[in-house]
N, C-alpha and C positions, 0 to 999 in steps of 0.2 A: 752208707758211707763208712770204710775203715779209718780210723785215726789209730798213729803209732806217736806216742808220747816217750820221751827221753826219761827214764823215772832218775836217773843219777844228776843230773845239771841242775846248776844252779846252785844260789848259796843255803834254800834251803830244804834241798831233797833228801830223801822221800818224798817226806813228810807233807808240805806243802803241795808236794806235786800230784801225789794218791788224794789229797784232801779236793784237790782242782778237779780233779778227774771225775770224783765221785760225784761232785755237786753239778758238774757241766753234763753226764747222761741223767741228770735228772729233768735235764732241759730240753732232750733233744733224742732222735733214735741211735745215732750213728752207734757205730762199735769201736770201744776204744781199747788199745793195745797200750801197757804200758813196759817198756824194756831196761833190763837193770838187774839190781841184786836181788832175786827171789824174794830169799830169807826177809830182808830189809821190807819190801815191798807189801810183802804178804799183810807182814808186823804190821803194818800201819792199815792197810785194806781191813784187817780182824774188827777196827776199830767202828767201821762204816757198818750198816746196813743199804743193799745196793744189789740191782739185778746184776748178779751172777752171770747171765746168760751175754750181758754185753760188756764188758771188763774183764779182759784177761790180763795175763803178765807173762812175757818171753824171757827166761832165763840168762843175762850175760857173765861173762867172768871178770873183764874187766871195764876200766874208766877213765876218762879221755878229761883229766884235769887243765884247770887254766894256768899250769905250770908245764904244759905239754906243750913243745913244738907243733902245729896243728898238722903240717905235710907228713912229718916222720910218724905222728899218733897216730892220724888215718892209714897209714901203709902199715905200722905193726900192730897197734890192736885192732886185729880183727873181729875180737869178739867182745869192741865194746859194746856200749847205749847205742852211741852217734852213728858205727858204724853201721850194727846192726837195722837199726831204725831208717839209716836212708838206705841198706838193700831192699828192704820191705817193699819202700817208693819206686824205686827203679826196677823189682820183681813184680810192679804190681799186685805184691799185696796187703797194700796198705795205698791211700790217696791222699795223705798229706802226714808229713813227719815233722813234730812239735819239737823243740827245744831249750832249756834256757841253761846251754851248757859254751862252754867255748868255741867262741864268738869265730876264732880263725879255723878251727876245727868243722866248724860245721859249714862255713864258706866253702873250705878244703874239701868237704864232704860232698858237697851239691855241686861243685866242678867234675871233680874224677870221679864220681860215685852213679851219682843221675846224671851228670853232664848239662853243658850248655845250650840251648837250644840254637840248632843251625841258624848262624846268621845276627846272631847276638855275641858279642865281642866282652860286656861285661858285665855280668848278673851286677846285682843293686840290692844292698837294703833299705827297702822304705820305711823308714820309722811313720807311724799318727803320731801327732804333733799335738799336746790337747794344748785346751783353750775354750774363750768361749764361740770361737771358730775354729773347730779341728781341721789341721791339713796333713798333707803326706810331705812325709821331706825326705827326699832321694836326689842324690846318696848319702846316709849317715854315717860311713865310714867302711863300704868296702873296697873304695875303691881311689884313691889318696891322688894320682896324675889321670888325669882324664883326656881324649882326645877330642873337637868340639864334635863330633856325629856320636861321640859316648852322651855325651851330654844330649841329645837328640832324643836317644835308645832311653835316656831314664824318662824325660818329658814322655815318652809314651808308654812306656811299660806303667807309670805312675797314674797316667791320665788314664791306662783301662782300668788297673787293682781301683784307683777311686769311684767310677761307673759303676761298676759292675759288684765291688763291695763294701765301700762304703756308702753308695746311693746316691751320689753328687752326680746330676745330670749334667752333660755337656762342662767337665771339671775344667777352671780357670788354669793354666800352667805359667810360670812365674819364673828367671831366670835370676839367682843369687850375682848381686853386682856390686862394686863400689857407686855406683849413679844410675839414674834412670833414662840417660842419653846411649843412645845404639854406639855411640862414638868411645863410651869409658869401658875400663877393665880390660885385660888381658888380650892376647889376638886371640885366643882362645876360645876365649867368652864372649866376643865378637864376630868370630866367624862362629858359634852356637849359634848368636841372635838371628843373624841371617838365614842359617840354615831351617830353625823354628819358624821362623814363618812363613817356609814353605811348605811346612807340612799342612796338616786337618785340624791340629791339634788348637784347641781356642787359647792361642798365646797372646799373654798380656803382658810381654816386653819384660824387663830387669827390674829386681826388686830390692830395695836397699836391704840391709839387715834391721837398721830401726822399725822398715814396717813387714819384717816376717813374723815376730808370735800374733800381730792382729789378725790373722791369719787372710789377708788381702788375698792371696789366690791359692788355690783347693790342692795344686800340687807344684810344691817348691824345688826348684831342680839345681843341684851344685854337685862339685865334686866330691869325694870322702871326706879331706881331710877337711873342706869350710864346713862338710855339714856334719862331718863330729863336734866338729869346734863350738856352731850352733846350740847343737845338741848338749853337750856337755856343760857349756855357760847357761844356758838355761837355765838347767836345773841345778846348778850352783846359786844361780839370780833365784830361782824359789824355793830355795832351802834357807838362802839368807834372810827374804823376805817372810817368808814361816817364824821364823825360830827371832829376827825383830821384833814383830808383830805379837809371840807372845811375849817377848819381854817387855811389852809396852805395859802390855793388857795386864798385868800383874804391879803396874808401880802406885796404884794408888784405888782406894775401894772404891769410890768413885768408876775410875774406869774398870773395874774388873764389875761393877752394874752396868756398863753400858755394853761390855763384852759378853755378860748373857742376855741380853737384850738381842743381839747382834749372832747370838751361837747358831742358827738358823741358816743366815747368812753366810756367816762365815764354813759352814759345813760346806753348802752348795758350793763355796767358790775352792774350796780344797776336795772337792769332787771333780770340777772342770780340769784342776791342774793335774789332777793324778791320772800316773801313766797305764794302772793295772784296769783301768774301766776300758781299756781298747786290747787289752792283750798282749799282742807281739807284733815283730816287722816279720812281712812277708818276704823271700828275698827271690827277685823276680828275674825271671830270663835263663831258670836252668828248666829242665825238663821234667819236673816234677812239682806239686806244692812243698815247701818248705818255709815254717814259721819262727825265725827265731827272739824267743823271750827275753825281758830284761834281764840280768845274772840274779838281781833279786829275789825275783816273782814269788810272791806267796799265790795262795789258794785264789784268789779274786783273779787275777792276774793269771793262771793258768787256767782256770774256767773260762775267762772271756776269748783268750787264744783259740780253745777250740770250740767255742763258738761262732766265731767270727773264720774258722777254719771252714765252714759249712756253706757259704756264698764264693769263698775263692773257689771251692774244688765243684760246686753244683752251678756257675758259673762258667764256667771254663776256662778259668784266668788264661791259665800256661799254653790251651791252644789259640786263644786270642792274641796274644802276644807272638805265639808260633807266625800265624796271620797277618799280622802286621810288617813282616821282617821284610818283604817286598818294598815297602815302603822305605825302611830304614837300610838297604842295600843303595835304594837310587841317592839319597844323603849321599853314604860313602864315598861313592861316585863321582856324585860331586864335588865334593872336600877332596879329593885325591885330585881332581879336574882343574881347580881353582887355585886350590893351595901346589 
């Protein structure tokens, strides 16, 4: 298997990103590509000891920052990371293109670049959702107005990437709602409900937001901009929770004994919560794999992407979803029929 890694993305490339790379072919045969500033690249690869024979590096000149317009940076730099990296996917030579570089760039990238898979109306990022029940939450913000057969397309596109790579048999799918009655929320989100249950899909009706992080069902389906919102509060709710917790743990010696008593513990539960033990969001329904990272990502956190890159592409996500689209045509159909 080929992997093309973004070596410029992210807040902390190279560096972090050569450091991922190196430690993920120590896990695995695939061959990885990483694209970007030579010189930069190089510097930091000096650093490693690492078979040579699987790690190369593609030369770009430039780089597609998160102060770039994403439509206008994909049409003039041509010879960046992002763009280079998904002709590779769409040349075929390369089977999944890694990034943790700008977020609308690289959407923009996997539309006009590799393109949409016939029949699919609007690719999705699926973020994993950790916990002590991980789920997929699609969409986490590519895609902000939704029609209800969009919402359809993500319940499956979500229910195969869960199957087939994260291992979840027969995955639970779960519609974001103000109530658990078919009768609340939006006509939208009503006429989804209906439409999910005529699918295959094992849907288990609307799901409040108080019970999405339990992680009650394996793939949570809403529009962009609830499931940015999700997203984002989140991890504001366990940053807060972090950063209380130590200041508890520190007000008296007393509890700062019972907090190494507890250090054990409490590692484990700041392992559950952290998002680099899964990687990246796959962003599903263009014609190619494409993974993209948190802006973040150290070294942990880009090793596990392309690890977790090895079951999408040796899987067949993208022609399984291709497969599907039969299905997600007679939806439309109906929704046009109905509505």
């Amino acid at each position: 298997m080929k992997i093309v890694v973004d070596g410029m993305g992210g807040d902390h490339s190279p560096t972090e990103i050569v450091k991922g790379c190196v430690d993920a072919i120590k896990e695995m045969t695939a061959h990885i590509t990483i694209v970007g500033d030579e010189t930069q690249i190089q510097l930091e690869l000096e650093k490693y000891d690492y078979d040579k024979s699987r790690l190369s590096v593609i030369p770009t000149s430039e780089v597609i920052t998160n102060d770039d317009k994403p439509v206008k940076a994909v049409r003039k730099k041509k010879d960046s990371s992002i763009v280079v990296g998904m002709n590779m996917v769409k040349d075929k030579e390369a089977d999944v293109f890694i990034s943790a570089g700008n977020t609308g760039a690289i959407m923009t990238g996997a539309l006009f670049i590799i393109g949409r898979i016939s029949g699919i109306d609007r690719p999705v990022i699926a973020s994993i959702f950790p916990g002590i029940k991980p789920f997929l939450l699609v969409d986490s913000g590519a895609n902000a107005e939704c029609k209800p057969h969009n919402l359809v397309e993500f319940g499956i596109m979500g229910s195969i990437y869960s199957e087939k790579v994260l291992g979840m048999e027969n995955p639970s799918v779960a519609l974001v709602n103000i109530g658990e009655e078919a009768s609340k929320g939006t006509q939208t989100i009503q006429t989804a409900f209906e439409l999910m249950k005529e699918t295959h899909l094992n849907f288990q009706g609307n799901i409040e937001a108080r019970e999405v992080p339990e992680g009650k069902a394996n793939v949570v389906v809403c529009d962009g901009f609830v499931g940015n919102v999700i997203l984002k509060l989140s991890e504001g709710i366990a940053d807060l929770f972090i950063n209380l917790l130590k200041k508890k743990l520190k007000e008296s010696f007393l509890v700062k004994i019972g907090a190494l008593i507890m250090s054990g513990k409490l590692k484990e539960m700041s392992k559950e919560l952290d998002y680099s033990e899964y990687g990246g969001a796959p962003i599903l329904g263009v014609k190619g794999a494409v993974i993209k990272m948190h802006g973040s990502s150290k070294a942990k956190a880009v090793k596990n992407a392309i690890l977790r890159a090895q079951p999408y592409v040796e899987n067949n996500v993208v022609e399984m979803i291709h497969d599907e689209v039969s299905q997600i045509e007679s939806i439309k159909s109906k929704e046009m029929k109905d509505g």
